[in-house]
TORMARPA-139402 format. One line per field, with one value per residue: residue in one letter; chain; x, y, z of N, C-alpha, C, O in turn. Coordinates in pm, whole numbers, plus 50000, padded with zeros to 5 digits. Atoms other than C-alpha are relative to their C-alpha. Layout:
N
res: [a/...]
chain: [A/...]
n_c1: [X/...]
n_c2: [Y/...]
n_c3: [Z/...]
ca_c1: [X/...]
ca_c2: [Y/...]
ca_c3: [Z/...]
c_c1: [X/...]
c_c2: [Y/...]
c_c3: [Z/...]
o_c1: [X/...]
o_c2: [Y/...]
o_c3: [Z/...]
END
This chain:
102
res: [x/x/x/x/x/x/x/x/x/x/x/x/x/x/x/x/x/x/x/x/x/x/x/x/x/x/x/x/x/x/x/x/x/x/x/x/x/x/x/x/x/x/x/x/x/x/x/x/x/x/x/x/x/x/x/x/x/x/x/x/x/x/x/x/x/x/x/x/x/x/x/x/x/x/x/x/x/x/x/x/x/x/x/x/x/x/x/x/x/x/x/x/x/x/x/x/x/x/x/x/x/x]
chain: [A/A/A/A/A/A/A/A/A/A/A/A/A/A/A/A/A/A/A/A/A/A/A/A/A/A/A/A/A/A/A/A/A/A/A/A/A/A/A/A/A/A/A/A/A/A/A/A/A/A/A/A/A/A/A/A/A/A/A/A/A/A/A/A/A/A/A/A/A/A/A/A/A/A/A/A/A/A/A/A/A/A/A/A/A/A/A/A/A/A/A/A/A/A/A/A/A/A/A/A/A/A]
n_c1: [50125/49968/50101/49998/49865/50037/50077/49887/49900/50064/49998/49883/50005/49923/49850/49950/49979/49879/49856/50053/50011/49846/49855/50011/49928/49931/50001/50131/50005/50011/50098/49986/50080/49896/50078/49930/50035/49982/50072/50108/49981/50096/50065/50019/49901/49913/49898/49932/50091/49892/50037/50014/49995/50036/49938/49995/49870/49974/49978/50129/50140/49980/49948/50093/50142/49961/50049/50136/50034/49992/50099/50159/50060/50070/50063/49906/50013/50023/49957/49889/49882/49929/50016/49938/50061/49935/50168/49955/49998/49999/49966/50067/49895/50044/50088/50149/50062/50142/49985/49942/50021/50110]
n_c2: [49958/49939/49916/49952/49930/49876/49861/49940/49894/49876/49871/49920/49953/49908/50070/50026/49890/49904/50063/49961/49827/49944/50032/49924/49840/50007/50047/50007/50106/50099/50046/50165/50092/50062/50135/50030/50108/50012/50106/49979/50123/50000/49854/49898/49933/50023/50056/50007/49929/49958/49929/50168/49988/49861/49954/49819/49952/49892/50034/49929/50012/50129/49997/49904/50093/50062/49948/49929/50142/50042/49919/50050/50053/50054/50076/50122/50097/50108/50064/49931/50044/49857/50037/49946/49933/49928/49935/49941/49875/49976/49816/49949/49915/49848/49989/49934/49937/49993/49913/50003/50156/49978]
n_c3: [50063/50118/49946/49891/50055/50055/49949/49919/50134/50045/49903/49986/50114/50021/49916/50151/50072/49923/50020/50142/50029/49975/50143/50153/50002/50046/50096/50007/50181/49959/49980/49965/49896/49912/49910/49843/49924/49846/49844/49897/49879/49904/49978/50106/49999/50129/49936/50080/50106/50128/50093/50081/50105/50007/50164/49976/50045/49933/49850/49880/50051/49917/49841/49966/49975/49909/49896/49928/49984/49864/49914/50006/49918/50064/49897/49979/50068/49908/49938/49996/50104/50119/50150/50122/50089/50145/49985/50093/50000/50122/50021/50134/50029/49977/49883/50011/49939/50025/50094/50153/50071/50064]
ca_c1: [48943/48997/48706/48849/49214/49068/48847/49168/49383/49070/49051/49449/49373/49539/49851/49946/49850/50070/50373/50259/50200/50607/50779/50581/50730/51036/50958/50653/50691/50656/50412/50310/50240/50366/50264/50321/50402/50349/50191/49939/49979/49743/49520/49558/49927/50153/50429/50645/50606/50842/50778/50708/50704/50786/50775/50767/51125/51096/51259/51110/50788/50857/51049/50734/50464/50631/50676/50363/50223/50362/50098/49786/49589/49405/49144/49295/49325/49141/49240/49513/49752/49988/49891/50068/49956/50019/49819/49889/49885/49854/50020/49884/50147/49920/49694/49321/49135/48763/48786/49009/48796/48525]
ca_c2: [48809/48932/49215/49314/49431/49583/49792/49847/50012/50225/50367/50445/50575/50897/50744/50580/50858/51098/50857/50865/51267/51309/51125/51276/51607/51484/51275/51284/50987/50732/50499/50084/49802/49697/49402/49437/49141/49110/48941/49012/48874/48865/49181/49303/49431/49445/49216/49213/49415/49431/49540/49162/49329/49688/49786/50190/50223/50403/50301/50586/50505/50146/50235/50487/50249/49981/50181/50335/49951/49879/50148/49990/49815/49524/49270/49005/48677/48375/48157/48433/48254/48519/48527/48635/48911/48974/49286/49451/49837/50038/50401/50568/50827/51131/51254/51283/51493/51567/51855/51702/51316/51336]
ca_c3: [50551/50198/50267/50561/50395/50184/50350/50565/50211/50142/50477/50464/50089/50150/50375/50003/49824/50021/49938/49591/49560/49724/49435/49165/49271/49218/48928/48754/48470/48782/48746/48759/48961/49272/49534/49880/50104/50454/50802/50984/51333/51634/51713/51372/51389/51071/51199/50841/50591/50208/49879/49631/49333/49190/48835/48916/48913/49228/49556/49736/49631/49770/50111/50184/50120/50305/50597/50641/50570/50930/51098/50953/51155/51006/51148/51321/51171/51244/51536/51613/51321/51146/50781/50470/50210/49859/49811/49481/49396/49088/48998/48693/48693/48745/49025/48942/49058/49096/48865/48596/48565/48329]
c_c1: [50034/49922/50069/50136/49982/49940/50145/50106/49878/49993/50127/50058/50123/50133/50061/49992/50100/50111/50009/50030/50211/50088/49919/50042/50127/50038/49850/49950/49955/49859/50014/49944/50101/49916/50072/50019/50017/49937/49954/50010/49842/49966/50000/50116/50083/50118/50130/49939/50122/49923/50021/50048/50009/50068/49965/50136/50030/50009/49957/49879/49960/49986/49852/49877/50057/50051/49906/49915/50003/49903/49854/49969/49857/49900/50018/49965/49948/50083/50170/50126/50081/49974/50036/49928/50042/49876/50044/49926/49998/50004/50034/50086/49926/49889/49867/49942/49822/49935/50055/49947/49874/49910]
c_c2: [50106/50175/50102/50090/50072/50097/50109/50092/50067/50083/50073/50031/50096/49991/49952/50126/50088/49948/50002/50153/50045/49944/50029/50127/49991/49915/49917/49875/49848/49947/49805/49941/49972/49913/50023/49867/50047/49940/50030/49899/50015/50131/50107/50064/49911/49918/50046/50027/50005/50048/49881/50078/50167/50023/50169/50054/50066/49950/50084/49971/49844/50025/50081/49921/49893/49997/50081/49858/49992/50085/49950/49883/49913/49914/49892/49875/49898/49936/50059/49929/50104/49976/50082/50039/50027/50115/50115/50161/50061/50132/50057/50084/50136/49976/50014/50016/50046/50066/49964/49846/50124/49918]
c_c3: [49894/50003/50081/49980/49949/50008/50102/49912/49969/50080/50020/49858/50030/50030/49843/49909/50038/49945/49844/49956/50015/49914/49866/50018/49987/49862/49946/49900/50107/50007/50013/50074/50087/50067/50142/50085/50160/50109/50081/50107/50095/50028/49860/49946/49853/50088/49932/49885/49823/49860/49910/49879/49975/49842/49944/49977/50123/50151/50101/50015/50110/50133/50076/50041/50087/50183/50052/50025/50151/50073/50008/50063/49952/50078/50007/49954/50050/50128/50085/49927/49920/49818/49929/49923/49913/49975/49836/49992/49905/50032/49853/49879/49986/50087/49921/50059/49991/49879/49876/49945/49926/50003]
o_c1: [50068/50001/50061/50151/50028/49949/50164/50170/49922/49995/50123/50178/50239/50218/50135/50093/50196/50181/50110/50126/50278/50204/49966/50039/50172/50150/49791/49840/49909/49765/50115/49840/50222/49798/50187/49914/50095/49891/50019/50009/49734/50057/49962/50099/50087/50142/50218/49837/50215/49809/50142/50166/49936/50178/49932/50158/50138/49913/49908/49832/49877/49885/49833/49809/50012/50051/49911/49870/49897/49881/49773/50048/49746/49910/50010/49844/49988/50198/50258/50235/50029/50022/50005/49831/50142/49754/50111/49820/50059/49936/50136/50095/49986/49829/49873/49915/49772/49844/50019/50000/49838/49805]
o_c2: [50220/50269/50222/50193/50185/50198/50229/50184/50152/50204/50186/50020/50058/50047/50038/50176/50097/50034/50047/50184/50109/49980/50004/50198/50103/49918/49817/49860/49750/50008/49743/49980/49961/49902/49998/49803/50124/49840/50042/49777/50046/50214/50224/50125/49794/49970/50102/49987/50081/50093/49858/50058/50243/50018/50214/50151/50125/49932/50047/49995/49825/50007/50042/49917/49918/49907/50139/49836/50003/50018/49954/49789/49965/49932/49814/49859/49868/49981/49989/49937/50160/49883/50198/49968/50099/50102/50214/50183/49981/50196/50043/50085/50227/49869/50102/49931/50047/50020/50017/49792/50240/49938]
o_c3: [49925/49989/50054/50046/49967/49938/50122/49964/49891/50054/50068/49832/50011/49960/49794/49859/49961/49893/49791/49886/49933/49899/49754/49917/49963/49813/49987/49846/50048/50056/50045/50127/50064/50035/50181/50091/50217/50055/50185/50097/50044/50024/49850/49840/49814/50196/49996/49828/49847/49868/49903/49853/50038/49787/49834/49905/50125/50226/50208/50126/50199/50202/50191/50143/50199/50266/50160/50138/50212/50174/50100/50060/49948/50199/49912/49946/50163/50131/50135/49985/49824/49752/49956/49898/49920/49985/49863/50050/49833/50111/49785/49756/49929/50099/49835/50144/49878/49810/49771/49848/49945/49941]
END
């Protein structure tokens, strides 16, 4: 359930952000797209989780999101079948903040 993932990456907004925020302190120019892949099995559990696509430059950035990936807890898939996700990601290359949008 397309819906249902995604409500699942807004509620672990900050879990990405966090992984995000720790490699712009060591390098603030990172930005891009990336695609996560991975498999949702029965009850919701990340089974397999990698990194499809990454045009950030930034293997921390990757390894971070890809293991926090495994914690989230999605809603289980029809007929308990494991199903595959491409779930794409976007990093701007600066934080905004409430104070600095307009």
């Amino acid at each position: 359930d397309r819906e249902g993932i995604r409500k699942t990456f807004i509620k672990n907004q900050k879990v990405l952000q966090g992984c995000y925020e720790k490699v712009l302190k060591k390098n603030k120019e990172v930005a891009g797209r990336m695609k996560l892949d991975f498999d949702i099995g029965d009850g919701g559990k990340v089974l397999r989780s990698s990194m499809h696509t990454n045009e950030t430059g930034s293997d921390d950035l990757s390894r971070c999101l890809v293991d926090s990936l495994k914690k989230f807890k999605f809603p289980p898939p029809p007929d308990k079948k494991t199903i595959q996700v491409f779930y794409p990601l976007y990093f701007e290359g600066k934080i905004v903040t409430s104070d600095e949008s307009t």
